[in-house]
Z-matrix of the N, CA and C atoms (Angstrom, degrees):
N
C 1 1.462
C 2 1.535 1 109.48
N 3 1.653 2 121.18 1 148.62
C 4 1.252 3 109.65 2 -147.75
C 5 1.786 4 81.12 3 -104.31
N 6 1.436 5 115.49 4 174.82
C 7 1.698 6 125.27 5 -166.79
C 8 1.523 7 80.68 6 -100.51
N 9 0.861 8 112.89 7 143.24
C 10 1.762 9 133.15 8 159.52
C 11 1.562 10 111.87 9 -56.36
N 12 0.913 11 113.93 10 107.34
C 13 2.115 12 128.19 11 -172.88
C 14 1.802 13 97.49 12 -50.39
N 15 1.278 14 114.68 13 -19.38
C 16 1.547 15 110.64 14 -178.88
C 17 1.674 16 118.21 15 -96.35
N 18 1.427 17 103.00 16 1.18
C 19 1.585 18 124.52 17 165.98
C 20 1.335 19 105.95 18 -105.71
N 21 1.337 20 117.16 19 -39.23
C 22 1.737 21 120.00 20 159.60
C 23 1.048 22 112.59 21 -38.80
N 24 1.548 23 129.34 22 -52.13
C 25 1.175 24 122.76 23 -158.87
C 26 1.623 25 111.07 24 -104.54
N 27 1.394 26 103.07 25 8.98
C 28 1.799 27 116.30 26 165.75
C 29 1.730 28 123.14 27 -82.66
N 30 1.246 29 113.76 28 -34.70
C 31 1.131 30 139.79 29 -131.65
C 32 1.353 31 105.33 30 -119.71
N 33 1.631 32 132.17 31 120.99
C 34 1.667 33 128.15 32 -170.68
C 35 1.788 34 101.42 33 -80.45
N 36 1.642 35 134.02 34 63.85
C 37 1.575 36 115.56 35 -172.04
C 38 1.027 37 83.92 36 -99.16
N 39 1.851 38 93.75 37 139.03
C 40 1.437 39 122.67 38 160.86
C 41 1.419 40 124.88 39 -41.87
N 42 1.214 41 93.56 40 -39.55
C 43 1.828 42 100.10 41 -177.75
C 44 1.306 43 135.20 42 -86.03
N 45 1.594 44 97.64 43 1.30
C 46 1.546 45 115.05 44 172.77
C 47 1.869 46 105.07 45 -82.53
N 48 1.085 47 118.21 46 120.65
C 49 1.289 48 116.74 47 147.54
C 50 1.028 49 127.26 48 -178.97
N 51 1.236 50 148.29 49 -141.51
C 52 1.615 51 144.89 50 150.86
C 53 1.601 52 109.18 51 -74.98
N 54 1.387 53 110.33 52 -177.47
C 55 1.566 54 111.78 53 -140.48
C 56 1.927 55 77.32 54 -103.80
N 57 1.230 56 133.11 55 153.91
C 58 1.197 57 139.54 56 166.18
C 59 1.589 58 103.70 57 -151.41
N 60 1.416 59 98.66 58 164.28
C 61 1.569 60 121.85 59 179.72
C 62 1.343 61 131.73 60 -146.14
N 63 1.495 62 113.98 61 -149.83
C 64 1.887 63 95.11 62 -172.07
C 65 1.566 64 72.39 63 -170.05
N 66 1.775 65 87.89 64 152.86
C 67 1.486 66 106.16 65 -170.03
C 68 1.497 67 107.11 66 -131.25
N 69 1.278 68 157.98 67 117.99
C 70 1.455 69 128.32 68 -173.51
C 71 1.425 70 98.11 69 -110.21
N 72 1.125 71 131.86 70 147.36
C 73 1.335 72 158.14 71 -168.77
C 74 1.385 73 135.29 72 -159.55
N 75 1.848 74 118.44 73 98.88
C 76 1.118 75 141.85 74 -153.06
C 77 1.683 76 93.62 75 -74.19
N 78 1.742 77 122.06 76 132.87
C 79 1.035 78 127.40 77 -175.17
C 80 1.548 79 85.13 78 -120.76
N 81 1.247 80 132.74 79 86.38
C 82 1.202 81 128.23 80 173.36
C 83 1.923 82 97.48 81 167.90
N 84 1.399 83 122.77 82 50.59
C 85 0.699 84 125.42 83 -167.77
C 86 1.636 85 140.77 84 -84.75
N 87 1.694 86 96.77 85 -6.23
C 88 1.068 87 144.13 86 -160.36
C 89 1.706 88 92.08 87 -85.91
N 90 1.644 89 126.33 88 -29.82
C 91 0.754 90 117.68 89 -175.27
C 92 1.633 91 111.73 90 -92.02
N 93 1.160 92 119.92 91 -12.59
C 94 1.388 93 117.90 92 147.44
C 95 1.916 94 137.03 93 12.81
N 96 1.635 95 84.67 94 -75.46
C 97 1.101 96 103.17 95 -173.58
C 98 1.621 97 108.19 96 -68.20
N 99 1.400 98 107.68 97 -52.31
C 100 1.714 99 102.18 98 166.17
C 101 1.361 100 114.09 99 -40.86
N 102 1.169 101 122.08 100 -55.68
C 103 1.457 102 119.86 101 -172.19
C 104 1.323 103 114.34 102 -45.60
N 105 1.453 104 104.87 103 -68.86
C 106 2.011 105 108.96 104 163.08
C 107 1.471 106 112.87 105 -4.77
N 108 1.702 107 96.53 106 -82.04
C 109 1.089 108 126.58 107 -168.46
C 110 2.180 109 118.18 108 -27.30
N 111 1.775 110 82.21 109 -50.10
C 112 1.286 111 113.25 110 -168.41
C 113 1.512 112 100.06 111 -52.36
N 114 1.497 113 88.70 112 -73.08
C 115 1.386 114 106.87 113 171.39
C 116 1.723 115 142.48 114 -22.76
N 117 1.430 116 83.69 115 -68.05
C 118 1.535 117 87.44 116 154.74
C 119 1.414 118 140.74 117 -53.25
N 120 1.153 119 107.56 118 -27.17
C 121 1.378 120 134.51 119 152.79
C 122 1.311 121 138.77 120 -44.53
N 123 1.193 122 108.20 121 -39.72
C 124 1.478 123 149.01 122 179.63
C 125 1.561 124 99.54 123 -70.91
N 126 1.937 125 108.48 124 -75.35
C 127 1.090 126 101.68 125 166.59
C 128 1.162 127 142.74 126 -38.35
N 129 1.105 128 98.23 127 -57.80
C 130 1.735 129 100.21 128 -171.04
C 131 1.374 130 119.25 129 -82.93
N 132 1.463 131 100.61 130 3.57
C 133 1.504 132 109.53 131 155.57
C 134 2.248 133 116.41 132 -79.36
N 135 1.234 134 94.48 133 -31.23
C 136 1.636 135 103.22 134 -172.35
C 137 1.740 136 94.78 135 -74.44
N 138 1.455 137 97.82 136 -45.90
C 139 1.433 138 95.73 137 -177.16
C 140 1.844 139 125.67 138 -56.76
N 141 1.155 140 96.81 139 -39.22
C 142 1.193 141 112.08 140 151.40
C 143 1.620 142 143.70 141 -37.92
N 144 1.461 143 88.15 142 -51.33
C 145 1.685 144 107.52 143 179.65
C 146 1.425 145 103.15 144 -83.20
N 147 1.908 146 126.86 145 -38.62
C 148 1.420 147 123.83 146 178.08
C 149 1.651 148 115.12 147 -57.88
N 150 1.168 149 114.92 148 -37.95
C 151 1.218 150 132.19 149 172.83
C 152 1.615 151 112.16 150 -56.15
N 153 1.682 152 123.77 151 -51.42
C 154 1.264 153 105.68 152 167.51
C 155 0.937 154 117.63 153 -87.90
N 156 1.393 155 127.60 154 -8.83
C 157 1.772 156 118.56 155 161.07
C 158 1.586 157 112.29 156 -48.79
N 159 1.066 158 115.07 157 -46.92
C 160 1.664 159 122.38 158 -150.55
C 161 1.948 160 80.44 159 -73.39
N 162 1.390 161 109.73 160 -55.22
C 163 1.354 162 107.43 161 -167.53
C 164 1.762 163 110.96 162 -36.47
N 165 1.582 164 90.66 163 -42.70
C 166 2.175 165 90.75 164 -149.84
C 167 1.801 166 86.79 165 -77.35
N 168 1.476 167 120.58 166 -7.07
C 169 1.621 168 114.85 167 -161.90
C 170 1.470 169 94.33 168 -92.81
N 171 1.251 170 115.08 169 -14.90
C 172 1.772 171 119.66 170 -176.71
C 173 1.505 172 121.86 171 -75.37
N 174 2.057 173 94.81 172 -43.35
C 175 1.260 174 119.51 173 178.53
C 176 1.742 175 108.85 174 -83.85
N 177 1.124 176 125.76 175 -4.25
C 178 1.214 177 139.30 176 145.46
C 179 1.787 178 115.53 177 -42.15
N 180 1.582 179 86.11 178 -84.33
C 181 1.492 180 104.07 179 -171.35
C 182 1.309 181 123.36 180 -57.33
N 183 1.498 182 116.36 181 -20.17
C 184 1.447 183 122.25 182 165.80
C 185 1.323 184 137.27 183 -79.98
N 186 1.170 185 128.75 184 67.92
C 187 1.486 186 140.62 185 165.90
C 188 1.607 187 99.45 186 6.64
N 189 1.712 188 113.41 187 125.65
C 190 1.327 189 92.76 188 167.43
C 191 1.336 190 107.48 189 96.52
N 192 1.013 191 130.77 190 -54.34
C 193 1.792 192 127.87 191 -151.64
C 194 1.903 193 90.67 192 -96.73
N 195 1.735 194 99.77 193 135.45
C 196 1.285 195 96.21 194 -160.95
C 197 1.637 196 80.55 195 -92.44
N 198 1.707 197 115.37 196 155.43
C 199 1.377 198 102.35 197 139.28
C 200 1.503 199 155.14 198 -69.13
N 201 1.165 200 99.56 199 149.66
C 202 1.749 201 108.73 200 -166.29
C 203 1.495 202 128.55 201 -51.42
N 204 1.122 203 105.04 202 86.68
C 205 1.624 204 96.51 203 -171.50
C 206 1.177 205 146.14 204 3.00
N 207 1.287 206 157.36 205 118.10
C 208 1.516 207 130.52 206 -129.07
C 209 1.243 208 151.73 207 41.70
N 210 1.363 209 99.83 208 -1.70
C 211 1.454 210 125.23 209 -164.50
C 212 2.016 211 92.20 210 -50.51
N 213 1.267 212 115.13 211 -76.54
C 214 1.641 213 108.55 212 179.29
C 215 1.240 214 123.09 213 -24.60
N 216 1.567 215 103.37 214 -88.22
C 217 1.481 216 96.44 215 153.28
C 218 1.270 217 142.40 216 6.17
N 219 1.384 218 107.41 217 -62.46
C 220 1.757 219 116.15 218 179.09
C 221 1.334 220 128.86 219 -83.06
N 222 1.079 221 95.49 220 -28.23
C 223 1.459 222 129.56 221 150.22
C 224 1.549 223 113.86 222 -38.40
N 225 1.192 224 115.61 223 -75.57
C 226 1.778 225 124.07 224 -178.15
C 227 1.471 226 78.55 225 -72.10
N 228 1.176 227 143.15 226 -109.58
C 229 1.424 228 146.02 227 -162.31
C 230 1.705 229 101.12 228 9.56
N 231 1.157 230 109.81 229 -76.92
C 232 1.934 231 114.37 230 179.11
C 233 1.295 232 107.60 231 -54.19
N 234 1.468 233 138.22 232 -38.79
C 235 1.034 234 129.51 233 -146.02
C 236 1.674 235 85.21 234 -94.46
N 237 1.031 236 119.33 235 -36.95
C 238 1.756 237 111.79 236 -175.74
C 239 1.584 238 101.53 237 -67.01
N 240 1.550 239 101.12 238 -49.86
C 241 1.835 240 79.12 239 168.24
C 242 1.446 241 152.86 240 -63.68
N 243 1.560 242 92.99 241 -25.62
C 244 1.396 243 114.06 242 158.21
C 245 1.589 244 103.64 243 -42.95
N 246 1.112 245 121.66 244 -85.72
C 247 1.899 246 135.43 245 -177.47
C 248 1.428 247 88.50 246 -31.03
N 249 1.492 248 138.08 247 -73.35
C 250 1.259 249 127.23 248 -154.34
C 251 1.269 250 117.46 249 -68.17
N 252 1.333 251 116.95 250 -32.95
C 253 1.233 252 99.95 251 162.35
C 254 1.969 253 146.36 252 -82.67
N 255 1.760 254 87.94 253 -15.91
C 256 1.471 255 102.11 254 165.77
C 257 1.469 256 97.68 255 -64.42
N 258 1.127 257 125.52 256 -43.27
C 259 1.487 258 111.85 257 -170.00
C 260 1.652 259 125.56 258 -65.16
N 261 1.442 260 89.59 259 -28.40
C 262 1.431 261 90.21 260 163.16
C 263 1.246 262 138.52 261 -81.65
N 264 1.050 263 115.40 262 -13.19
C 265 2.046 264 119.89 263 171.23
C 266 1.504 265 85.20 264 -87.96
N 267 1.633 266 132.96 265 -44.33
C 268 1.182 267 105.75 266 -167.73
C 269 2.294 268 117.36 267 -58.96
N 270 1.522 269 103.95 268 -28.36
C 271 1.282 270 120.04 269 171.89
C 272 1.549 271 111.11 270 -40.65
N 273 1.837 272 115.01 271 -57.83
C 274 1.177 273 134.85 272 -176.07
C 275 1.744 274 97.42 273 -76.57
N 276 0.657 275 130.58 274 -45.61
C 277 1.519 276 128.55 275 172.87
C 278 1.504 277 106.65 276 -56.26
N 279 0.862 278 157.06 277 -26.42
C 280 1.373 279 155.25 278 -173.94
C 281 1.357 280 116.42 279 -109.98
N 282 1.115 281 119.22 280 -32.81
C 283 1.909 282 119.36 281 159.83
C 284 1.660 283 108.13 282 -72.16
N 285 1.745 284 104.63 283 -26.55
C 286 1.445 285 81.11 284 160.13
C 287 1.309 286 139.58 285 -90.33
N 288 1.086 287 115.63 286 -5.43
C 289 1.784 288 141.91 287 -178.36
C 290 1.814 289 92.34 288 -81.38
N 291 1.361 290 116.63 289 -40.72
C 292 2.076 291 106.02 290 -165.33
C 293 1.429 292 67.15 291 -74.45
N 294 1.385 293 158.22 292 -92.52
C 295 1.329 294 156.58 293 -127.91
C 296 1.964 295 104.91 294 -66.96
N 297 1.293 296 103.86 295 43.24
C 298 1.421 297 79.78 296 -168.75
C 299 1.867 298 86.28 297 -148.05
N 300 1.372 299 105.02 298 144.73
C 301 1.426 300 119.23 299 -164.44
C 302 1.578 301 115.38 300 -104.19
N 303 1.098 302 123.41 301 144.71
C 304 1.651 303 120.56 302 165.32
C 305 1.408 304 103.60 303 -90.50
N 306 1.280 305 123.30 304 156.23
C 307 1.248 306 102.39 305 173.41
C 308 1.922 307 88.71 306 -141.61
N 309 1.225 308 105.40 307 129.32
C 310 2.022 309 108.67 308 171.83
C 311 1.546 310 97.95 309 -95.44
N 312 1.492 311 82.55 310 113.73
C 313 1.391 312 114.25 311 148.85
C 314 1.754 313 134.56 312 -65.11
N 315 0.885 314 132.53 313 172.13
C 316 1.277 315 143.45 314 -155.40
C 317 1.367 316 126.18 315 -146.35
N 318 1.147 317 156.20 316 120.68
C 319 1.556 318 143.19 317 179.67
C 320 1.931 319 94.41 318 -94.94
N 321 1.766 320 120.98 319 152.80
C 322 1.224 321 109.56 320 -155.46
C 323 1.574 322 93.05 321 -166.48
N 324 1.560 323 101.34 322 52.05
C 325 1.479 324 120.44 323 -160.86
C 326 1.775 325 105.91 324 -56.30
N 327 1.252 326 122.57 325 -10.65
C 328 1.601 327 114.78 326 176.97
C 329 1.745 328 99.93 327 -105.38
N 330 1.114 329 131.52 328 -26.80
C 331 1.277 330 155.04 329 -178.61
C 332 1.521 331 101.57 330 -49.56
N 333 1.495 332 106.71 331 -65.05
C 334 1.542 333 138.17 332 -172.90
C 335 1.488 334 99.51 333 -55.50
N 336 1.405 335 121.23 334 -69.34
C 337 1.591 336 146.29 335 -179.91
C 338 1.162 337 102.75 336 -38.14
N 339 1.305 338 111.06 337 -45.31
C 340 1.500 339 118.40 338 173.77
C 341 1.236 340 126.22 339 -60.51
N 342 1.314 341 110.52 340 -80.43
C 343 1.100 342 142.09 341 176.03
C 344 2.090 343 117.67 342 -47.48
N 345 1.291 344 93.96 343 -11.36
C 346 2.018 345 110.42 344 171.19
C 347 1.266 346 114.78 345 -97.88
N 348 1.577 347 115.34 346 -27.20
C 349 0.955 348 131.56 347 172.91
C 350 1.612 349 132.75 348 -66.85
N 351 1.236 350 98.16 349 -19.31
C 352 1.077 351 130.88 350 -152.63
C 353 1.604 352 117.00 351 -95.37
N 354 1.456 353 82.73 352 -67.19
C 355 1.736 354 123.98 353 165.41
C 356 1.153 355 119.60 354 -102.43
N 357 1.284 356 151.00 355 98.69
C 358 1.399 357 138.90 356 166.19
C 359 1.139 358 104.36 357 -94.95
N 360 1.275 359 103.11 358 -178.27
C 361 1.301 360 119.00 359 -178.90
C 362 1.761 361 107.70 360 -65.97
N 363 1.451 362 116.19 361 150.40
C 364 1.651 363 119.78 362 -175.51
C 365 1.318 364 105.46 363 -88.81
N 366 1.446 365 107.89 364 149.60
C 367 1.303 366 109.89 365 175.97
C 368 1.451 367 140.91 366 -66.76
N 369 0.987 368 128.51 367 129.36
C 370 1.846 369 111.31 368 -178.17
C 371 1.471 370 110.82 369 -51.26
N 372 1.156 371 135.83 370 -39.29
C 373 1.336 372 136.42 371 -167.07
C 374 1.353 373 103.75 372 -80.70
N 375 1.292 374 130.32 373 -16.74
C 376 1.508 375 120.39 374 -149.26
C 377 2.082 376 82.36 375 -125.43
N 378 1.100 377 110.73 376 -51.24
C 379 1.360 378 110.66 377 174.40
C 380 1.223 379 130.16 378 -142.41
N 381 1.736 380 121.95 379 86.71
C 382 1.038 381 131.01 380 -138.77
C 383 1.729 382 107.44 381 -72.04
N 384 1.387 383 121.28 382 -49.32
C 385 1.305 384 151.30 383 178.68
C 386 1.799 385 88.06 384 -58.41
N 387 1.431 386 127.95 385 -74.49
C 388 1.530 387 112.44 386 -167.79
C 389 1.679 388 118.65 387 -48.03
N 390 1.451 389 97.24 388 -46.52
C 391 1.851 390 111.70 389 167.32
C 392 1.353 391 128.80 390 -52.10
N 393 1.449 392 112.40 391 -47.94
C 394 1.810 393 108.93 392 153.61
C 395 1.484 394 121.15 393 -44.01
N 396 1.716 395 115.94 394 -54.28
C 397 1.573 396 126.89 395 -178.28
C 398 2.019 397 98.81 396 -54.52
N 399 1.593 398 108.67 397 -58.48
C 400 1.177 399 89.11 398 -178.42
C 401 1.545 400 135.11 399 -70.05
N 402 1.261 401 98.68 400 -22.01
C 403 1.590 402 110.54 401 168.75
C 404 1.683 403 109.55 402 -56.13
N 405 1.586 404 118.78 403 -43.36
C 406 1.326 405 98.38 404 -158.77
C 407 1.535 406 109.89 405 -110.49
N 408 1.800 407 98.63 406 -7.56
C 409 1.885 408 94.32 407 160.52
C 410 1.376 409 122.18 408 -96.06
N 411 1.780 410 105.17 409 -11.74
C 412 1.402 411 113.46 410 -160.12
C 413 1.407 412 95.85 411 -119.46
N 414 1.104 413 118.91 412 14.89
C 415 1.704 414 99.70 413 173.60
C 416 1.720 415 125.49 414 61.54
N 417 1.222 416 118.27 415 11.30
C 418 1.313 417 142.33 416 -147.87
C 419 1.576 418 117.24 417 45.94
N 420 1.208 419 131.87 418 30.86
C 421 0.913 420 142.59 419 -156.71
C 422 1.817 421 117.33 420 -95.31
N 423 1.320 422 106.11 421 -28.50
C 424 1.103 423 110.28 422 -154.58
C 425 1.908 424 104.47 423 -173.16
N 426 1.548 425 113.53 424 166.13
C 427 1.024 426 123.93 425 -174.40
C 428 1.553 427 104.64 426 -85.56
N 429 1.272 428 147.25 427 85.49
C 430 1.328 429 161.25 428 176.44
C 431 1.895 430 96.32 429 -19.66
N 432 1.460 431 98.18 430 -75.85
C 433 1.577 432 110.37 431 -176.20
C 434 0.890 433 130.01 432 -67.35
N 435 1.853 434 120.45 433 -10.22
C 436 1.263 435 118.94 434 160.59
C 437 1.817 436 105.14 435 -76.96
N 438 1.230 437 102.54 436 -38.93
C 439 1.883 438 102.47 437 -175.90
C 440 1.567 439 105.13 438 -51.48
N 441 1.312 440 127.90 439 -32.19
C 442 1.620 441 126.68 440 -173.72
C 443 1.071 442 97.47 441 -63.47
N 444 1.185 443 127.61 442 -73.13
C 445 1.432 444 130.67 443 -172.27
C 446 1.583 445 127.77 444 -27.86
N 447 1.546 446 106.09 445 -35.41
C 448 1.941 447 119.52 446 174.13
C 449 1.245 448 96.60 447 -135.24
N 450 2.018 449 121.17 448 50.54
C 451 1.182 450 116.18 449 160.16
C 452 1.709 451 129.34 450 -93.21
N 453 1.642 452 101.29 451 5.24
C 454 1.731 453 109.31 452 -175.31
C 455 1.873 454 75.46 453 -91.00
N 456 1.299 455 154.98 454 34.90
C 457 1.085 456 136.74 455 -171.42
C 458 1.903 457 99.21 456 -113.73
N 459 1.446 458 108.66 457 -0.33
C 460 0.929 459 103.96 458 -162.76
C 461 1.977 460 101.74 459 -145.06
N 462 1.462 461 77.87 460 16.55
C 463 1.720 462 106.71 461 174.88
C 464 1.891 463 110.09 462 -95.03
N 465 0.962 464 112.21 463 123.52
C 466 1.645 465 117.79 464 -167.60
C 467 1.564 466 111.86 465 -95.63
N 468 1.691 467 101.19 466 -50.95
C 469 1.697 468 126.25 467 174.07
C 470 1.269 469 103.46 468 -149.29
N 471 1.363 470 99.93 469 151.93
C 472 1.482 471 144.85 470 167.87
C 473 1.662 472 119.61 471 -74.96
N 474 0.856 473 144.64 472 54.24
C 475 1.557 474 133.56 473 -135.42
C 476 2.113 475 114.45 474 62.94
N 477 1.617 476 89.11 475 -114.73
C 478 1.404 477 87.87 476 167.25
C 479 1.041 478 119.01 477 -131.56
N 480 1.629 479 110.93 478 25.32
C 481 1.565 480 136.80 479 137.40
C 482 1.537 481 132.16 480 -56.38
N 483 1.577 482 109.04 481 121.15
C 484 1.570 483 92.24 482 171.74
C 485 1.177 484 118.83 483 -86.50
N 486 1.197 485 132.54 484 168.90
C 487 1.649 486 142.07 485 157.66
C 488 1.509 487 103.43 486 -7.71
N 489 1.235 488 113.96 487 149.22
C 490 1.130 489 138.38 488 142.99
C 491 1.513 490 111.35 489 -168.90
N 492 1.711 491 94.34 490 -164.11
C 493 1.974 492 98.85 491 -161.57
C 494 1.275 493 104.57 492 -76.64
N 495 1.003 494 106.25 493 126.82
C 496 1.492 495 122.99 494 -168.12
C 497 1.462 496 144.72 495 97.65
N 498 1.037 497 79.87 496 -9.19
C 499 1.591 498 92.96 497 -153.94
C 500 1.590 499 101.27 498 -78.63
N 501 1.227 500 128.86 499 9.06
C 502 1.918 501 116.37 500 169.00
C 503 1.601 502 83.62 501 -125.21
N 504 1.084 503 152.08 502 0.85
C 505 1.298 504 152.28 503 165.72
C 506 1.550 505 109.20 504 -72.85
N 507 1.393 506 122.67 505 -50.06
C 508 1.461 507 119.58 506 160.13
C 509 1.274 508 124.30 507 -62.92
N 510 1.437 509 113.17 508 -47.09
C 511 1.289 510 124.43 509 -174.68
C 512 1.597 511 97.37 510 -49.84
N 513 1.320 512 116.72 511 -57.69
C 514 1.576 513 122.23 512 -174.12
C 515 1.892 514 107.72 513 -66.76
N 516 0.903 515 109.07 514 -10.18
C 517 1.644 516 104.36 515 -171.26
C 518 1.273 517 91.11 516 -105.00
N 519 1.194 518 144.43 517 -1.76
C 520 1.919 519 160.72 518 177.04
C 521 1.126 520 131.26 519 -105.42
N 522 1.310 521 115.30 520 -8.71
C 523 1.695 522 120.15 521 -152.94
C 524 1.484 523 90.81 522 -129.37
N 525 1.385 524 131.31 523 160.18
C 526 1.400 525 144.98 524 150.18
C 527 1.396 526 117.30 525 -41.76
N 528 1.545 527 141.40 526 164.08
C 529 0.994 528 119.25 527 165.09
C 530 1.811 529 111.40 528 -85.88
N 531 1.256 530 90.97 529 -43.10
C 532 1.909 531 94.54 530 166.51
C 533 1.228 532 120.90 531 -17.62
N 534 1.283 533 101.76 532 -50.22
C 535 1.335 534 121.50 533 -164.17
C 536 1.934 535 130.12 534 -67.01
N 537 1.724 536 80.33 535 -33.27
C 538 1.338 537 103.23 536 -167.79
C 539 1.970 538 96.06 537 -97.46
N 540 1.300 539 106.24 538 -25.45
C 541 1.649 540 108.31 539 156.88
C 542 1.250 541 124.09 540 -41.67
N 543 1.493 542 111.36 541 -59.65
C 544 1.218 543 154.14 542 164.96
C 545 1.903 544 94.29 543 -22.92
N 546 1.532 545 100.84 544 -72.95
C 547 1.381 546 97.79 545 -164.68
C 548 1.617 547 119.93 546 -71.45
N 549 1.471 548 111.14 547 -23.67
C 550 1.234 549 120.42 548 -176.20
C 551 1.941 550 109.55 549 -69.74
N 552 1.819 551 105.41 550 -34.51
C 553 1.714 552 112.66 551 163.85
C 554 1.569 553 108.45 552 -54.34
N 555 1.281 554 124.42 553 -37.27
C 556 1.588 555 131.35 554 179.59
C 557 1.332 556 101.65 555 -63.61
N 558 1.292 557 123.37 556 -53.82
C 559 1.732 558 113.71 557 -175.97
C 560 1.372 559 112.92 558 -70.02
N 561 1.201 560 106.44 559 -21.93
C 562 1.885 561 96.03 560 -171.32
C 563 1.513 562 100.08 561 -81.81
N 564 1.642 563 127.48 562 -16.73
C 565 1.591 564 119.15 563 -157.31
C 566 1.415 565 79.96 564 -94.68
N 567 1.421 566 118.93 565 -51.56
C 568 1.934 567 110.76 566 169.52
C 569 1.185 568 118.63 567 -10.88
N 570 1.416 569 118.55 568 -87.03
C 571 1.544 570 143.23 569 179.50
C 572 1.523 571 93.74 570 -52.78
N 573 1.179 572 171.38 571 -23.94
C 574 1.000 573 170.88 572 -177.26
C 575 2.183 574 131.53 573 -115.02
N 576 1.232 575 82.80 574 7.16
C 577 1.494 576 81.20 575 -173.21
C 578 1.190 577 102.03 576 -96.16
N 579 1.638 578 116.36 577 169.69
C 580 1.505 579 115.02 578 167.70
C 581 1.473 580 109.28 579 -120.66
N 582 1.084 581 112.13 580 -173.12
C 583 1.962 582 107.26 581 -179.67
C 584 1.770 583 90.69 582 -116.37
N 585 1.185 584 90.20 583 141.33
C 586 1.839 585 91.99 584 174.70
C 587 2.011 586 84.62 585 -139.38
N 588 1.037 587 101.24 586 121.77
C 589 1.460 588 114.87 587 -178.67
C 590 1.456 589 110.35 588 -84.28
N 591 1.456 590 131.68 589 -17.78
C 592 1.549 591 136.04 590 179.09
C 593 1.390 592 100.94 591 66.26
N 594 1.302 593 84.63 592 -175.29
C 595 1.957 594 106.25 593 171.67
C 596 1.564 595 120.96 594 -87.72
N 597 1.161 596 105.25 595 152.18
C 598 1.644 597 99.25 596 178.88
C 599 0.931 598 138.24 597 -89.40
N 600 1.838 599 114.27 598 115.99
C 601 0.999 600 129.73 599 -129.09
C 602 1.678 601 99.09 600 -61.76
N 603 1.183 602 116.85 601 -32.40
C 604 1.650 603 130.08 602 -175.23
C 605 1.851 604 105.10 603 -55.21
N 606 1.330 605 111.53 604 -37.05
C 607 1.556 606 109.60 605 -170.49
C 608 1.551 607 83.90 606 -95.12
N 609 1.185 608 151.29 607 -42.86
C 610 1.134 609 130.89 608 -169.37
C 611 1.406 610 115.38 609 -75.73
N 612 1.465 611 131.50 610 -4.34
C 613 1.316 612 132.31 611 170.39
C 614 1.929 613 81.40 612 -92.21
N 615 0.943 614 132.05 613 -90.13
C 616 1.576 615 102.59 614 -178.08
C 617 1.501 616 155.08 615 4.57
N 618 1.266 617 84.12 616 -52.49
C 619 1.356 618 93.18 617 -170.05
C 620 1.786 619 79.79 618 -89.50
N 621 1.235 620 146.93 619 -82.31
C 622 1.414 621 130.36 620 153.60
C 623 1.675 622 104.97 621 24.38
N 624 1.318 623 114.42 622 -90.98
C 625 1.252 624 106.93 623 -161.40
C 626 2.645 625 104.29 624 -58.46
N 627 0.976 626 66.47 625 -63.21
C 628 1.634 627 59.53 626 170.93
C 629 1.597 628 127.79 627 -24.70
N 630 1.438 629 96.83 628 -54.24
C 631 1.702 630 105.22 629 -166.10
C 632 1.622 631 82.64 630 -75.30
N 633 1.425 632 154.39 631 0.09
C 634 1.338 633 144.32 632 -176.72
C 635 1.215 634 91.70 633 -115.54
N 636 1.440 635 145.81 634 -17.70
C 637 1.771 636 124.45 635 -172.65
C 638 1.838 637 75.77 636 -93.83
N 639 0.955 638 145.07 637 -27.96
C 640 1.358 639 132.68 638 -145.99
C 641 1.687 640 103.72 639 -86.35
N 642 1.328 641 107.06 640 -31.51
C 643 1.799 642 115.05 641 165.21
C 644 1.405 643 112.65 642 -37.79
């Protein structure tokens, strides 16, 4: 049963408000490329090791066929490298995660109105390259690269830091640009999403069990 909007509007609930979100964004991006690096490494170490697995499981199955000299051996040999090297992107994976920020978002429904109005989306004819960017971060909605520019405007906290001077000026002189694309697609689906509440999940496991006693 729904609360009466005139007790809504009596009442301090947490869960009343505008729609907000969270963005995480690695300021250490530079380490990237190690990670790749790592990575690949990793692989073609597993790939490696699947390959002599399949071998010693062949020389198994064949009656007769002795195994390959060293075969064990090589065996642990890959498999320790395998570990050493997962461990190492996982190393680079985790200095990039402590280097990496939440950021709360905001919905900023007169802000937005504004701010579309303002900037729309660019034209294909006039700027073919800006119109793709806004088409595919902005939904055609809006000027993508003008939104970066007054996008800490719709930034709440910093971790569990609030705003201060500077603080989306580093973030932006730290971060990928992908990345920061990334966040500007998050504000436009903000300003644009709807709530669809579904069915309940409790009667739909019900009726679930029913349509299965009824078999």
């Amino acid at each position: 049963m729904s609360i009466p909007l005139s007790q809504l509007m009596q009442i301090d609930d947490p869960d009343v408000g505008p729609l907000r979100g969270a963005y995480t964004i690695c300021l250490a991006p530079k380490l990237s490329v190690e990670l790749e690096a790592a990575t690949a490494r990793y692989t073609e170490s597993e790939a490696a090791l699947k390959v002599a697995r399949e071998d010693a499981e062949s020389d198994r199955e064949r009656p007769g066929r002795q195994r390959r000299v060293g075969q064990k051996s090589t065996l642990k040999e890959l498999e320790e490298k395998a570990d050493r090297d997962a461990a190492e992107a996982d190393e680079i994976r985790e200095r990039m995660l402590a280097r990496s920020i939440e950021l709360q978002l905001v919905v900023d429904e007169d802000r937005w109105a504004e701010f579309t109005r303002e900037h729309p989306a660019r034209d294909e004819d006039d700027d073919p390259t800006g119109a793709r960017r806004d088409r595919f971060y902005g939904i055609g909605l809006c000027n993508v690269d003008e939104l970066l520019k007054i996008i800490d405007h719709f930034i709440t906290r910093y971790g569990d830091e609030r705003p201060a001077d500077g603080s989306w000026a580093f973030v932006k002189a730290n971060s990928a640009p992908g990345e920061r694309d990334g966040l500007a697609a998050k504000i436009v689906r903000m300003h644009t999403a709807g709530v669809d509440l579904g069915k309940s999940r409790t009667a739909l496991r019900n009726s679930q069990r029913l349509a299965t006693d009824s078999e």
